[in-house]
C-alpha positions in Angstrom: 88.4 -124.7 -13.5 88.4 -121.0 -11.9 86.9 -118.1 -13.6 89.3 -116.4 -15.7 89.7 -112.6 -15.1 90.0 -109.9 -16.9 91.5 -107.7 -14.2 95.6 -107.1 -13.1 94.2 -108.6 -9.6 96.0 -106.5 -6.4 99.1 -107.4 -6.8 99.3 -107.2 -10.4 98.2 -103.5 -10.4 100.9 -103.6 -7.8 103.4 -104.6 -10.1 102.4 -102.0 -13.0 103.0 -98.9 -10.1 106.2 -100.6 -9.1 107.2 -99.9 -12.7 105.5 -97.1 -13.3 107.6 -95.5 -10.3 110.8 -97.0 -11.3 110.0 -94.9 -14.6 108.9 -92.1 -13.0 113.2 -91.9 -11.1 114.8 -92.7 -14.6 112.8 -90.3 -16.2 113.1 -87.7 -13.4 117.0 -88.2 -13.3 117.4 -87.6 -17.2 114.7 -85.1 -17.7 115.3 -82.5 -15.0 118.9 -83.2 -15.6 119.4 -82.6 -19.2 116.1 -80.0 -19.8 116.9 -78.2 -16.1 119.5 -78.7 -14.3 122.1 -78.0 -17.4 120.8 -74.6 -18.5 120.4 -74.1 -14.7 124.0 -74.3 -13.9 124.9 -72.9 -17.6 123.3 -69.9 -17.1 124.0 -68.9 -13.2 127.5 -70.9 -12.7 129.2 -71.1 -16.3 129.2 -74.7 -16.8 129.3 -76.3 -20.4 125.8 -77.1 -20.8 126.5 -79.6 -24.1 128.1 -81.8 -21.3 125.2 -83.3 -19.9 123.9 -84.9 -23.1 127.5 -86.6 -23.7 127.6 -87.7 -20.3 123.7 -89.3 -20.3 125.2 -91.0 -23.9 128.2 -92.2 -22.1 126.3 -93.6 -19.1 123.7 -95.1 -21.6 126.3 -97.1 -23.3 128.5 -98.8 -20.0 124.8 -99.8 -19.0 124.4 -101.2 -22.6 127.9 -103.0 -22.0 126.2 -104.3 -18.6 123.5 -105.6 -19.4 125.0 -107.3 -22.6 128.0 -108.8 -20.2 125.5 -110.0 -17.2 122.0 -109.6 -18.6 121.2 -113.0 -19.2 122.5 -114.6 -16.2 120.8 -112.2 -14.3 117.1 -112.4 -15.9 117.3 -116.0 -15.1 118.8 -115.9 -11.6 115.6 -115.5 -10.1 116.7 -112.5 -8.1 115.8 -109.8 -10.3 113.0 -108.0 -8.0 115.2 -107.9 -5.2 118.2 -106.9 -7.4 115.9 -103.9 -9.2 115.3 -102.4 -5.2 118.5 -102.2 -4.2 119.3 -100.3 -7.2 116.6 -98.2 -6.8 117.9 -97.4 -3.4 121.6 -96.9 -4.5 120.1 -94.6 -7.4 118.1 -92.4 -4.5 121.2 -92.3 -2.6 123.0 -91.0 -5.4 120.1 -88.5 -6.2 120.5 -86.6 -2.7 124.8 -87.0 -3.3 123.7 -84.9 -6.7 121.7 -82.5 -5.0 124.0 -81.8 -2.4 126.6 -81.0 -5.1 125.2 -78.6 -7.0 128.5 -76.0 -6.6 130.6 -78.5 -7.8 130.5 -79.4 -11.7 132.5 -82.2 -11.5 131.3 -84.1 -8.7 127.4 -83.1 -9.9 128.1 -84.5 -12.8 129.6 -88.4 -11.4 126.9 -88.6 -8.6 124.6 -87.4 -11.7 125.8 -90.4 -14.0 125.7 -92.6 -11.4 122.4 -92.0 -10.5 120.9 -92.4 -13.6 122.9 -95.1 -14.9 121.6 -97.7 -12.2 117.8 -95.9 -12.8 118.1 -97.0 -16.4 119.1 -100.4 -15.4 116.7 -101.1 -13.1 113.8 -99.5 -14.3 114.1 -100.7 -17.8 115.9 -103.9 -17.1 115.0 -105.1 -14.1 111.3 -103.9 -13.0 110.5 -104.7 -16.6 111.7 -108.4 -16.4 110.0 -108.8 -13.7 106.6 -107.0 -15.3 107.3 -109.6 -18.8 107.2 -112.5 -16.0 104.2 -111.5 -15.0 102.4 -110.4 -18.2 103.7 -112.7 -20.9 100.8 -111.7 -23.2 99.2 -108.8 -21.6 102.7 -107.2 -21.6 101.4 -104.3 -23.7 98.3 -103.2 -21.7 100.3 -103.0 -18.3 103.4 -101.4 -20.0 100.8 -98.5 -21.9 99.8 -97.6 -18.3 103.0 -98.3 -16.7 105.1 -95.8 -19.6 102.4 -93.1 -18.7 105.1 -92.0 -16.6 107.2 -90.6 -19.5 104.4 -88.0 -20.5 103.8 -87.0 -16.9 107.3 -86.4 -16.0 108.0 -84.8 -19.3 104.8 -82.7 -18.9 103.8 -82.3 -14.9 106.9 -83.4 -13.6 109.2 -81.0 -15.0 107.1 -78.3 -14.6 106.5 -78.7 -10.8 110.6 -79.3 -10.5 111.2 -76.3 -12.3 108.8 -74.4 -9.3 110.0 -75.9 -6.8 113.8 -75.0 -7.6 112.4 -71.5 -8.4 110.3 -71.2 -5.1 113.0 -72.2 -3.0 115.5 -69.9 -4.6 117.6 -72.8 -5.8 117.5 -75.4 -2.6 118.3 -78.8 -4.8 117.1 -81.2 -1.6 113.6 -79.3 -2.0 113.2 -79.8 -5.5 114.3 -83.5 -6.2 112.5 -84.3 -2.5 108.9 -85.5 -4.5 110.9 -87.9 -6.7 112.9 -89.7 -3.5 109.7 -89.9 -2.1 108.2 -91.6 -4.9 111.6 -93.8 -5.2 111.0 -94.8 -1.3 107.3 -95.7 -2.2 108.2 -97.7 -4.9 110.5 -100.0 -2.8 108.4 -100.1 0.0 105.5 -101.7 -2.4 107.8 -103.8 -4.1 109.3 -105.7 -0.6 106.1 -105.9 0.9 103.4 -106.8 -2.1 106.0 -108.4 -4.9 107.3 -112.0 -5.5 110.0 -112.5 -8.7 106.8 -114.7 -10.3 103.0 -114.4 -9.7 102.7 -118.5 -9.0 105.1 -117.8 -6.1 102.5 -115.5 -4.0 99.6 -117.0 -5.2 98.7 -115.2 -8.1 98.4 -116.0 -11.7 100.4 -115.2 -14.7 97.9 -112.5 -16.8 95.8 -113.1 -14.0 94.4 -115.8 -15.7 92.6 -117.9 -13.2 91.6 -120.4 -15.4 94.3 -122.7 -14.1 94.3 -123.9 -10.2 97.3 -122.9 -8.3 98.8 -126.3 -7.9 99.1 -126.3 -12.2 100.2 -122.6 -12.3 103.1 -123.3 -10.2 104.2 -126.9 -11.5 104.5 -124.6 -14.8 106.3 -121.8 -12.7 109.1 -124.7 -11.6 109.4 -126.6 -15.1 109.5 -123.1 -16.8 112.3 -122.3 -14.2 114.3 -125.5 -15.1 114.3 -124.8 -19.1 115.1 -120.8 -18.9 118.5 -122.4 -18.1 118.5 -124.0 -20.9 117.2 -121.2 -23.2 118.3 -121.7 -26.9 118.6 -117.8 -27.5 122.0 -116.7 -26.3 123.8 -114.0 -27.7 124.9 -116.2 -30.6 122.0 -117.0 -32.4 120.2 -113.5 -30.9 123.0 -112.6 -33.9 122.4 -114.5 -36.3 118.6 -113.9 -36.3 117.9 -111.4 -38.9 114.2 -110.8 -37.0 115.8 -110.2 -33.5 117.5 -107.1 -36.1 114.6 -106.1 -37.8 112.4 -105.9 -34.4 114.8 -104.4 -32.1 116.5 -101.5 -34.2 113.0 -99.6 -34.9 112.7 -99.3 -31.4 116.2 -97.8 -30.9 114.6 -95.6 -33.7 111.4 -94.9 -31.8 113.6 -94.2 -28.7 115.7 -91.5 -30.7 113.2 -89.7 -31.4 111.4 -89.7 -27.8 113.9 -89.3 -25.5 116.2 -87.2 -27.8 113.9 -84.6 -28.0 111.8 -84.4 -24.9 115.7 -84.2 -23.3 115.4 -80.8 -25.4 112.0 -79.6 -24.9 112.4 -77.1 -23.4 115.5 -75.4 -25.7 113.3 -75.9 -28.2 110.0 -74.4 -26.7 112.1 -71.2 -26.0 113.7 -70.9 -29.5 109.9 -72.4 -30.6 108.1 -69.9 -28.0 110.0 -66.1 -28.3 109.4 -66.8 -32.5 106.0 -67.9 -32.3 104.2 -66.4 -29.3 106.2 -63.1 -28.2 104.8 -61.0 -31.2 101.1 -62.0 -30.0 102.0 -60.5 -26.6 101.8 -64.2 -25.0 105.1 -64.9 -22.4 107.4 -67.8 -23.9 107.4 -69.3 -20.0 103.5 -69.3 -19.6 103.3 -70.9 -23.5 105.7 -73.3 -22.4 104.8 -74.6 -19.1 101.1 -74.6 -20.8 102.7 -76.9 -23.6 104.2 -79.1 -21.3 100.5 -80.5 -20.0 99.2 -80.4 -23.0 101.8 -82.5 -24.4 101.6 -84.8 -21.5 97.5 -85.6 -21.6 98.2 -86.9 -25.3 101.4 -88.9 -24.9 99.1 -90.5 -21.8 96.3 -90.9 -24.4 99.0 -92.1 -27.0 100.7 -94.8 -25.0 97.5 -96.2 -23.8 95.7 -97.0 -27.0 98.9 -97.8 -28.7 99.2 -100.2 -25.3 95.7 -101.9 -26.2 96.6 -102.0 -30.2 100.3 -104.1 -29.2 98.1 -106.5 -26.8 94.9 -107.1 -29.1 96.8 -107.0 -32.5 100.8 -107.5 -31.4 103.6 -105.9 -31.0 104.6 -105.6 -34.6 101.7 -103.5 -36.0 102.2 -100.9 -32.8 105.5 -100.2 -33.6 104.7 -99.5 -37.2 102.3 -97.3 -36.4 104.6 -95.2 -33.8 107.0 -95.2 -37.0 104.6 -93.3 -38.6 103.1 -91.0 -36.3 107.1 -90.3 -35.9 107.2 -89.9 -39.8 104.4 -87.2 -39.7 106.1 -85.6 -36.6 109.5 -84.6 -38.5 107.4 -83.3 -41.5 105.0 -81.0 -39.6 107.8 -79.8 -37.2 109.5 -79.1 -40.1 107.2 -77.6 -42.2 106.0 -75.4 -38.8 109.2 -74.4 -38.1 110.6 -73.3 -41.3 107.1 -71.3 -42.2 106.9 -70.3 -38.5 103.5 -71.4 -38.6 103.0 -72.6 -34.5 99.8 -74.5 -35.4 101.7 -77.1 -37.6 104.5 -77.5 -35.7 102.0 -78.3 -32.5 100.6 -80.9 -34.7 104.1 -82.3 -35.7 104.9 -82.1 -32.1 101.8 -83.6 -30.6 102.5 -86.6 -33.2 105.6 -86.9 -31.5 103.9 -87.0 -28.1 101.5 -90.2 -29.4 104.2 -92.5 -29.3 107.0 -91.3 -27.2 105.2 -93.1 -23.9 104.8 -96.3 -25.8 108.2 -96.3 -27.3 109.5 -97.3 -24.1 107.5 -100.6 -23.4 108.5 -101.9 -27.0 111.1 -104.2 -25.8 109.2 -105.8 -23.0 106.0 -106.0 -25.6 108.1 -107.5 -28.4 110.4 -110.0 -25.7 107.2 -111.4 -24.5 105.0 -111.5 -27.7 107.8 -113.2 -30.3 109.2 -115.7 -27.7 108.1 -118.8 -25.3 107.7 -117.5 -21.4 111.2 -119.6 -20.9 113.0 -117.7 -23.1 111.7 -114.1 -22.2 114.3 -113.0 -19.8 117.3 -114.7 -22.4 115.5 -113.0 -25.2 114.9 -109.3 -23.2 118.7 -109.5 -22.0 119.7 -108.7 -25.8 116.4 -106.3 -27.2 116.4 -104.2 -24.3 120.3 -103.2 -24.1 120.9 -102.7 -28.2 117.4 -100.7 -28.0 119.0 -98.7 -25.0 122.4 -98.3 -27.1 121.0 -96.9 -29.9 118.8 -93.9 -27.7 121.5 -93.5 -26.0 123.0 -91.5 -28.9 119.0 -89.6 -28.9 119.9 -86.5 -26.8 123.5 -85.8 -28.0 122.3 -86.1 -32.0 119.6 -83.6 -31.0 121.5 -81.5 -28.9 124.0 -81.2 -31.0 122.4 -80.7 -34.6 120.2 -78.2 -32.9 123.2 -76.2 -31.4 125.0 -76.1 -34.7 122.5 -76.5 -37.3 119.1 -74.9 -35.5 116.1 -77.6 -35.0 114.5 -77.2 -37.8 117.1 -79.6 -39.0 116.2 -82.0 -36.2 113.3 -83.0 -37.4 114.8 -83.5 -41.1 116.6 -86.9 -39.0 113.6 -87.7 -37.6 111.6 -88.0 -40.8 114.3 -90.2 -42.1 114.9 -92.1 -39.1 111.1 -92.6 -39.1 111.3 -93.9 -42.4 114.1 -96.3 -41.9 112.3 -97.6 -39.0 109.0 -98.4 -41.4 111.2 -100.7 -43.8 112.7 -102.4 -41.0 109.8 -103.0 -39.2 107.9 -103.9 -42.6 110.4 -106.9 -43.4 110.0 -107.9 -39.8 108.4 -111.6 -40.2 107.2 -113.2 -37.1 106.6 -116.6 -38.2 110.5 -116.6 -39.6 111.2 -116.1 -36.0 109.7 -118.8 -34.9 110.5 -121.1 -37.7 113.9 -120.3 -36.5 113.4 -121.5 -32.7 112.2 -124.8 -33.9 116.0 -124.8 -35.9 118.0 -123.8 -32.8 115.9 -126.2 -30.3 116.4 -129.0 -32.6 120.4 -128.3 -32.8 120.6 -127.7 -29.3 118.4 -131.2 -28.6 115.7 -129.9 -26.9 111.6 -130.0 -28.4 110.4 -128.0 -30.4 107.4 -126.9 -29.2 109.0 -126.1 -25.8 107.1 -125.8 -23.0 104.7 -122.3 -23.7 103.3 -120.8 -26.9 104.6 -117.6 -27.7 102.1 -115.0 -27.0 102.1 -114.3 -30.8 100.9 -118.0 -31.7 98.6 -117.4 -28.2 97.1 -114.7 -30.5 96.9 -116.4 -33.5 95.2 -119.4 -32.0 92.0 -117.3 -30.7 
């Protein structure tokens, strides 16, 4: 027997930058879009700013409808890491197509969609199939590093797009030319470092060497053979009260995350002139100051809350990101309506724990409730009804802040934060499991299938 290691090995930290950069264009698209780009052309060419966030929802649901139509077949067709480049390169394509039509509102806006439709799919979908296939149980540590890029785009990233647009007196290619060089970079390391499965390249699922490579890749091939005949298809996905309870607090979590940071900085400038402008402080500097800050403890926040989902599982991370986004909506709330900044930073910097970690959720909980066979069957369903239900994150915000000022915001987000502690309370993993014995026996298969879940791998230690 090998030595087993504790380490991603080379071409598993490969894998966790492929999906870190895959995060780093979706995030990019929607963030500069919806926080930049829409006050941007608002403010200088007229355009209806309120679009943008309806648009990103529409977008967000056809690839919801996608993935639900094709996402199985897919997961399992063993070309997922060659699918996710080629829509990483259609979605850079489409990135210079957007900056080239920054006159036109209507074209910006399809090239736009387009562009960060395919990033959603592949970077969430795809790249993160292919991480779950590769980390079954140490899902949650890779994906805490990997989602760092949330709080760096949200924080760094916005800041230096925001200069470079400024610097260059508006020159789009200028501005978005970091990100299509981190998109090329991303691809590049994917062709030349990445197989669809560790075993196929001579690595080791984990990196767990204590198997020999002749074992690890007899698994590989008999694992291969039963993902096609997975019990968890979209029918009893439905019937599963715990796929429910499991999946919709992450929706939650998602709400709150990418529904707000989409409107940072509206509500840093509405936060900033009543806060900061008495005390002879400039709402631009305050904000641009905020925006690192914010970003060095979402890092810190989706790290240790990465470590917590591996060591302890998936369920007891998500219920503390419920809370953390419990006590975001009632500082924010409190700071806002007393106009007290140093509460509402705390509400906000709550917010910032678990906004990175929110994202890995539905690889984390894919690979930690069900057997290595079923993972891409299972993710197929969690990752798309998690994605519909953010997808409504920037228009609710958007549009309760317009009409009813932010301070109601974070009213929703306390309740939505509580709603997502019940759910995620009642959430029983051994009722999940008891029900994959039920549909294995109906459908005539074992059991015990082939692999433990990474929960019972847990449990057993």
């Amino acid at each position: 027997m090998q030595k087993k290691s504790i380490g991603f090995g080379f071409r598993g930290w490969i894998v966790l930058i492929y999906q870190f950069l895959a995060f780093v264009m979706y995030v990019s698209l929607n963030n500069f879009g919806q926080n930049v780009m829409a006050n941007v052309n608002a403010n200088v060419r007229g355009w209806n700013a309120t679009l943008v966030p309806t648009v990103y929802t529409i977008v967000c649901v056809v690839s919801v409808i996608i993935q639900f139509i094709f996402g199985k077949r897919i997961a399992n067709s063993g070309k997922v890491k060659n699918l996710s480049m080629i829509l990483l390169t259609i979605s850079g394509v489409l990135t210079i197509a957007t900056a080239l039509n920054g006159s036109n509102e209507v074209l910006w806006l399809i090239t736009w969609a387009l562009a960060t439709g395919i990033a959603i799919i592949a970077a969430t979908f795809m790249v993160s199939t292919v991480v779950g296939q590769w980390f079954p149980r140490r899902k949650g540590t890779v994906m805490g590093l990997a989602t760092l890029a949330f709080p760096v785009i949200n924080g760094v990233g916005l800041t230096i797009f925001s200069n470079l647009l400024s610097n260059s007196r508006g020159n789009m290619i200028i501005a978005w030319l970091p990100w299509l060089i981190l998109d090329f970079i991303a691809i590049l390391l994917c062709g030349l470092f990445i197989k669809e499965y560790p075993e196929q390249c001579g690595a080791y699922p984990d990196n767990d060497k204590s198997m020999t490579p002749e074992v690890a890749k007899a698994m590989m091939e008999k694992q291969a053979e039963a993902r096609k005949r997975s019990v968890w298809n979209l029918k009893n996905m439905a019937r599963t009260v715990d796929f429910w309870l499991i999946t919709i607090p992450q929706g939650i979590l998602l709400i709150g995350a990418v529904g707000v940071m989409t409107q940072v900085m509206p509500i840093f400038m509405q936060f900033g002139y009543v806060a900061f402008t008495d005390h002879g402080i400039s709402p631009t500097a305050v904000g641009a100051i905020l925006l690192l800050v914010n970003a060095a403890i979402a890092c810190a926040g989706s790290w240790i809350l990465g470590i917590i989902d591996t060591k302890f599982g998936t369920k007891k991370a998500i219920l503390i990101s419920d809370i953390f986004m419990i006590l975001s909506g009632i500082f924010c709330y409190i700071g806002n309506s007393t106009m007290n900044n140093v509460v509402f930073l705390i509400g906000f910097w709550f917010l910032q724990i678990f906004m990175g970690a929110s994202s890995n959720f539905t690889v984390s909980s894919a690979a930690q409730y069900w057997k290595r066979e079923d993972f891409p069957s299972a993710y197929s369903y969690i990752n798309p009804l998690a994605n519909l239900i953010c997808a409504f994150g920037p228009i609710i915000v958007a549009g309760i802040g317009a009409a009813a000022g932010f301070t109601t915001v974070w009213i929703v987000i306390f309740g939505l934060g509580v709603l997502a502690t019940i759910l995620t309370l009642a959430f029983k993993p051994s009722r999940l499991m008891e029900r994959d014995k039920l549909y294995r026996r109906e459908a005539g298969l074992p059991e015990e299938g082939l692999s433990k879940t990474a929960e019972e791998m847990r449990l057993a230690k």
